[in-house]
N, CA, C and O of each residue as an XYZ file, in Angstrom:
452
protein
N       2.672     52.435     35.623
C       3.427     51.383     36.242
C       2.585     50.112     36.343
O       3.254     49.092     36.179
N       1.086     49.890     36.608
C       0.432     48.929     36.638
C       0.119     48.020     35.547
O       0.006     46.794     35.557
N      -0.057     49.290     34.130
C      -0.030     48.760     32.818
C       1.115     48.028     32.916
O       0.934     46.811     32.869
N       2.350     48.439     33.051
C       3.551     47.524     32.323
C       3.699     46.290     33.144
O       4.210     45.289     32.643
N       3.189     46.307     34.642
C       3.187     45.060     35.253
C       2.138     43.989     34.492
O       2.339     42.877     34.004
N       1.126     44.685     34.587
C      -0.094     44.007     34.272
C       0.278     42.973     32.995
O       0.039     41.765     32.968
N       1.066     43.940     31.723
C       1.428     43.378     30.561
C       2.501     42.710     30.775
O       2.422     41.893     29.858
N       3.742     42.392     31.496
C       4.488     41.627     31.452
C       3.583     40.422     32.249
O       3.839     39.298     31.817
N       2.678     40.458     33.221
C       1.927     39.114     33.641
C       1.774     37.925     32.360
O       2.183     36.790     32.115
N       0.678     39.260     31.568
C       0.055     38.626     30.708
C       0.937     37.736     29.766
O       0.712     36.584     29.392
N       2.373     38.846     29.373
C       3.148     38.017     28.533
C       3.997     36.723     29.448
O       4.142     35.821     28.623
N       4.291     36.505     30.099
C       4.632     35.934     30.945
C       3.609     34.399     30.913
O       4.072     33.487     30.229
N       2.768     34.240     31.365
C       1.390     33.187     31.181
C       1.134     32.733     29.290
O       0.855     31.624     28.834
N       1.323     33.862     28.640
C       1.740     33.353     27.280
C       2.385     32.567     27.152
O       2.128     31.368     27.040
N       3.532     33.194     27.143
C       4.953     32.530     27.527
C       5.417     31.503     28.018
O       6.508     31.061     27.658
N       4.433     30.749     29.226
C       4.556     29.575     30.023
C       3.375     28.937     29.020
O       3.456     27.709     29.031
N       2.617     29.284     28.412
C       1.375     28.330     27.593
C       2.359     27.562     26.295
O       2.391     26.392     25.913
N       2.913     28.464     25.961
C       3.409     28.445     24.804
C       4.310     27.284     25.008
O       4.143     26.242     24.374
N       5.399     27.458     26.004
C       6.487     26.380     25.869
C       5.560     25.176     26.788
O       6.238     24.174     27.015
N       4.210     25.121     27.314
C       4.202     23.646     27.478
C       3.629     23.069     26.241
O       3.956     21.923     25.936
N       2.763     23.777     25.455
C       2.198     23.543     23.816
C       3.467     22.804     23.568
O       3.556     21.579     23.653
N       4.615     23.745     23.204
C       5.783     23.308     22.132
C       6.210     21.964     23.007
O       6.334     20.876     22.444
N       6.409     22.118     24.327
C       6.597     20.432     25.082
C       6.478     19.078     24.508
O       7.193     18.136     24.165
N       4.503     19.633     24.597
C       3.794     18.760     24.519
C       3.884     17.810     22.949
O       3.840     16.610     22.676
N       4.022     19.012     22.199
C       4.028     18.633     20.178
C       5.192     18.313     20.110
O       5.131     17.517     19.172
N       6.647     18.350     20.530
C       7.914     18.032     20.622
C       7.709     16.199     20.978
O       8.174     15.282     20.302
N       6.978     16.101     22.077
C       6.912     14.583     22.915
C       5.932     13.675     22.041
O       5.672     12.495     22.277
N       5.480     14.375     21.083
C       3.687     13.753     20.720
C       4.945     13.676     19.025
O       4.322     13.272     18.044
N       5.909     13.887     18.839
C       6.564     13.390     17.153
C       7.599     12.321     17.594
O       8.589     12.245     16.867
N       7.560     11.734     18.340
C       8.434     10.329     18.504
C       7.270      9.225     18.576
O       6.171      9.446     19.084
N       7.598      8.197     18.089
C       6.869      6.862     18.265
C       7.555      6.304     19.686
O       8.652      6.432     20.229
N       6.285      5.604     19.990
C       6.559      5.908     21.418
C       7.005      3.757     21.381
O       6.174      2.988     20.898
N       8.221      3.284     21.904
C       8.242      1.771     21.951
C       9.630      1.620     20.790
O      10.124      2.473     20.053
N       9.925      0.409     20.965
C      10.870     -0.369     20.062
C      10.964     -0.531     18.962
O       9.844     -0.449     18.456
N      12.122     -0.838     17.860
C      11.500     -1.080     16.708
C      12.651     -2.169     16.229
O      13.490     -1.933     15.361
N      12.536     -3.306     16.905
C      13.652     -4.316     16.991
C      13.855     -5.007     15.812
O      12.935     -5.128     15.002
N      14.897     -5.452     15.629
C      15.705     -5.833     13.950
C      16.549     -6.808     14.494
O      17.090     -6.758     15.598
N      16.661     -8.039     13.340
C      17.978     -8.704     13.052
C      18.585     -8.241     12.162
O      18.000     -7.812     11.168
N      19.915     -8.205     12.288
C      20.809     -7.447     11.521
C      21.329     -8.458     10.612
O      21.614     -9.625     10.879
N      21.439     -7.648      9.140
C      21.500     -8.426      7.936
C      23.081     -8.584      8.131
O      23.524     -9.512      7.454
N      23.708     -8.139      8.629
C      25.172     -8.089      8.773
C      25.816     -9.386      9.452
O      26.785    -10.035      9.056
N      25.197     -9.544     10.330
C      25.877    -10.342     11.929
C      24.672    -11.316     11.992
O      24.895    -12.524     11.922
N      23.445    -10.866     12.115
C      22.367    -11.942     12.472
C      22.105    -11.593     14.275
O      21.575    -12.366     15.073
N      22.601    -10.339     14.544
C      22.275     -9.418     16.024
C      21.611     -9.047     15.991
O      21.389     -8.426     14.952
N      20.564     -9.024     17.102
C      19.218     -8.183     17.563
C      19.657     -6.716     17.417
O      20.854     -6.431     17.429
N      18.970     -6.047     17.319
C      19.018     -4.696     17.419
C      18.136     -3.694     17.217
O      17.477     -3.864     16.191
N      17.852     -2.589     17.896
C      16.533     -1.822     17.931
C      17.028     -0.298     17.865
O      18.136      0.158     18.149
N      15.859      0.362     17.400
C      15.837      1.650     17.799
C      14.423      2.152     18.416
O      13.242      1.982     18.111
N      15.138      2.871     19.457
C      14.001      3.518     20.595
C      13.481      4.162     20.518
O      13.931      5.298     20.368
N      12.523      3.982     20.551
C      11.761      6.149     20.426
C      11.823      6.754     19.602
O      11.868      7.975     19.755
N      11.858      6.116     18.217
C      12.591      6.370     16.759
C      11.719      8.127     16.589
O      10.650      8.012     17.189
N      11.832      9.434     16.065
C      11.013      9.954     15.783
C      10.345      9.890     14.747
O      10.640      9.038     13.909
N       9.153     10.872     14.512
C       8.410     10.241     13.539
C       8.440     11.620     12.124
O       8.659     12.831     12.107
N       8.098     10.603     11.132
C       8.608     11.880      9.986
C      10.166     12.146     10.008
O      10.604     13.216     10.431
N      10.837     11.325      9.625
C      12.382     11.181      9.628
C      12.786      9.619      9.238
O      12.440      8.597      9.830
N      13.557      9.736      8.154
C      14.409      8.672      7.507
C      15.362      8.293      8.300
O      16.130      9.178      8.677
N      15.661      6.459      8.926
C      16.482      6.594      9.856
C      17.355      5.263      9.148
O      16.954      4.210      8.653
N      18.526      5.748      9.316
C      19.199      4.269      8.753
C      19.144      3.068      9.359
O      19.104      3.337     10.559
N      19.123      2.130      9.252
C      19.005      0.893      9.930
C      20.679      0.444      9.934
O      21.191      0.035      8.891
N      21.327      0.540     10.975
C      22.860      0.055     11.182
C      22.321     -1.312     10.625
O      21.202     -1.819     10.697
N      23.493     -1.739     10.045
C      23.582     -3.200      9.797
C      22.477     -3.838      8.746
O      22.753     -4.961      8.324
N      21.778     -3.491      8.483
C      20.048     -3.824      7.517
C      19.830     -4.405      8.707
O      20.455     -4.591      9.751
N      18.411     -4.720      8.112
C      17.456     -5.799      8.166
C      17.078     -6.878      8.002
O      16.309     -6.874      7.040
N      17.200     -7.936      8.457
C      16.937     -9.271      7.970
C      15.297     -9.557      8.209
O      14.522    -10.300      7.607
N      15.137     -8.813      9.138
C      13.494     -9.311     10.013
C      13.585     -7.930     11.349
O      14.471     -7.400     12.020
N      12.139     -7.816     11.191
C      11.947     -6.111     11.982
C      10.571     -6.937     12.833
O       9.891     -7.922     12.545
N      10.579     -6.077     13.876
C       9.330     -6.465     14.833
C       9.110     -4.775     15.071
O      10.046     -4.013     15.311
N       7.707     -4.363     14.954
C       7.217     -2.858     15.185
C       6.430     -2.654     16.583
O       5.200     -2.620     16.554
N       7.191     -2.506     17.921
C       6.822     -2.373     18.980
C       6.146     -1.158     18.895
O       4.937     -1.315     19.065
N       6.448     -0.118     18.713
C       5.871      1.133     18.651
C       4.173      1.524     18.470
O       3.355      0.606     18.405
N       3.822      2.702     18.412
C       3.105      3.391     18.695
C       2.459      3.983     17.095
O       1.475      4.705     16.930
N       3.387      3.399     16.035
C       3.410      4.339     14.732
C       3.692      3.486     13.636
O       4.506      2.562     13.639
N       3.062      3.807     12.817
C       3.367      3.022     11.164
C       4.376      2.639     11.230
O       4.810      3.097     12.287
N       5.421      1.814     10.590
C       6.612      1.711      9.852
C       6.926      1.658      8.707
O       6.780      0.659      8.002
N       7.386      2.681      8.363
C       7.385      2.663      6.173
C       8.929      1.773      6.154
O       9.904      2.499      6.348
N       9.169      0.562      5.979
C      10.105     -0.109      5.660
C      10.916     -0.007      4.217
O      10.291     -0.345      3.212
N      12.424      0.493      4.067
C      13.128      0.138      2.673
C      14.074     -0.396      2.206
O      14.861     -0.852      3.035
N      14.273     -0.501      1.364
C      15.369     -1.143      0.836
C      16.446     -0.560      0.576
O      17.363     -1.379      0.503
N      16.790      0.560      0.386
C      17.787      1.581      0.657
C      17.897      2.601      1.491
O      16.805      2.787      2.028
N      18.855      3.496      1.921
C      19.592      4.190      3.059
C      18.542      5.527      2.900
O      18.173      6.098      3.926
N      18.057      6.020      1.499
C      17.300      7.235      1.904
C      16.016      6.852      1.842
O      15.453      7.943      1.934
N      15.179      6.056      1.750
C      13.720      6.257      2.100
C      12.621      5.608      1.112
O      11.480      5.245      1.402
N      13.237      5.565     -0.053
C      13.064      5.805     -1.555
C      11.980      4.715     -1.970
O      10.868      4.928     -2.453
N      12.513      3.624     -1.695
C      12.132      1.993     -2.061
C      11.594      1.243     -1.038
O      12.191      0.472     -0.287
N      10.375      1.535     -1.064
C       9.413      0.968     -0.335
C       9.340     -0.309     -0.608
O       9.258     -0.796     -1.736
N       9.375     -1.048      0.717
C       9.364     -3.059      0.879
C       8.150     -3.093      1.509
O       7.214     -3.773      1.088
N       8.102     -2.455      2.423
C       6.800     -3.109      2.993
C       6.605     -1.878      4.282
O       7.503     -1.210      4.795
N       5.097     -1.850      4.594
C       4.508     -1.391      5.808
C       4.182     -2.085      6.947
O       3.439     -3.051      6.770
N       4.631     -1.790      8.358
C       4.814     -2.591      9.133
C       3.633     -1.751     10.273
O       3.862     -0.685     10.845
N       2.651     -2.387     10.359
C       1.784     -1.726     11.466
C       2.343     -1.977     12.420
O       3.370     -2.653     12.463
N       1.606     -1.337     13.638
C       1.651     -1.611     15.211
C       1.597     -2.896     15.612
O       0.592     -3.508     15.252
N       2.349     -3.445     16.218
C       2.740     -4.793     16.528
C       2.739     -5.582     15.530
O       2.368     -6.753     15.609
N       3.213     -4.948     14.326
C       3.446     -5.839     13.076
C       5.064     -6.823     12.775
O       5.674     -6.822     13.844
N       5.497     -7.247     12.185
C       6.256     -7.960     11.603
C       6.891     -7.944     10.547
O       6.011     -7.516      9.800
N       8.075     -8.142      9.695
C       8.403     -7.736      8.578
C       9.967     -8.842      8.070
O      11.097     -8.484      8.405
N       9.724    -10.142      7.255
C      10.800    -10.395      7.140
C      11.336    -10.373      5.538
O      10.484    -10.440      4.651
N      12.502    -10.294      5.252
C      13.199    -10.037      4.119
C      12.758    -10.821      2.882
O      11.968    -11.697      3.232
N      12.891    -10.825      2.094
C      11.946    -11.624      0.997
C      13.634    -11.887      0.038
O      14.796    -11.573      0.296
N      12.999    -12.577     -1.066
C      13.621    -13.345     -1.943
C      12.990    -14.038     -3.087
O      11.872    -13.849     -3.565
N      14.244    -15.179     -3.565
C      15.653    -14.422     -3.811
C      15.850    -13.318     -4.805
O      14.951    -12.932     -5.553
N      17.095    -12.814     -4.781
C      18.093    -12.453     -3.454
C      17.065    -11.580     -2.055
O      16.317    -10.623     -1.852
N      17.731    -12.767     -1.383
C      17.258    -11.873     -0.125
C      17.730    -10.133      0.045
O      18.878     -9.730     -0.143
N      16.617     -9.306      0.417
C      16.753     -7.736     -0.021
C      16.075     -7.321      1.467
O      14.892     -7.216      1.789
N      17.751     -7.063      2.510
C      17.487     -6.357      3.429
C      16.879     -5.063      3.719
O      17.009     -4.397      2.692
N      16.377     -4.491      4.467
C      15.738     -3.048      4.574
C      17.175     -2.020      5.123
O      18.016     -2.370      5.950
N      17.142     -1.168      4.644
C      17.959     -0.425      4.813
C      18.047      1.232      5.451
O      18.935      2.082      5.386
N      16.599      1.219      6.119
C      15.828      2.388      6.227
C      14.659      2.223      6.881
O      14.013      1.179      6.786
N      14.223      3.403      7.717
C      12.892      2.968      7.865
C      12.158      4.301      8.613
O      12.706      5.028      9.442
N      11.165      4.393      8.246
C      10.673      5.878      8.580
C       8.846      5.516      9.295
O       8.092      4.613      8.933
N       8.597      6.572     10.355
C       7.529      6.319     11.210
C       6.342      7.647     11.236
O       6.443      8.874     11.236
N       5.441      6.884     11.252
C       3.939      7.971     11.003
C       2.658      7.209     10.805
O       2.182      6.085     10.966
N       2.312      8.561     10.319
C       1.054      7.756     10.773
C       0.372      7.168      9.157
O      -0.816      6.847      9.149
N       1.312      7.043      7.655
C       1.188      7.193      6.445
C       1.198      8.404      5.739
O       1.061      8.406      4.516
């Protein structure tokens, strides 16, 4: 009877290690800050929060001009999956549309390269 207590302790304290690990690595794959845009559409501010990182994210509306508040690279593109790299936008970096034709970003993915 002491063994099986003893061993459910142990698994138990595993068990609580484990899910603050997975917590912790869950909270530590988002870029942490803003990743604010004029929209090639309208000419509207617009951001995404807490974008995660290692994930292709569409940019509603493009890009006309990006500001990289965040915590994490910005792989900037020119199309919806990832593909066509425009430019890299460091930490508190900047990014505006080039020309002609002006060629909004359409995508944009976060890491560390």
């Amino acid at each position: 009877m002491r063994a099986l207590r003893k061993i459910g302790r142990i698994g138990l304290t595993i068990g609580a290690a484990a899910a603050l690990v997975t917590g912790l690595t869950a909270n530590a794959q988002a870029a942490d800050g803003p990743f604010s845009y004029i929209r090639a559409d309208t000419g509207a501010p617009d951001e995404l929060d807490n974008p995660p990182n290692d994930v292709c994210l569409p940019i509603p509306g493009g890009a006309a001009h990006a500001e990289n508040d965040t915590d994490a690279t910005a792989f900037v593109y020119s199309d919806g999956s990832c593909r066509r790299l425009l430019a890299i936008v460091g930490v508190g970096g900047t990014w505006d549309e080039t020309g002609p034709p002006p060629e909004p970003a359409h995508s944009v993915g976060f890491g560390s390269g």
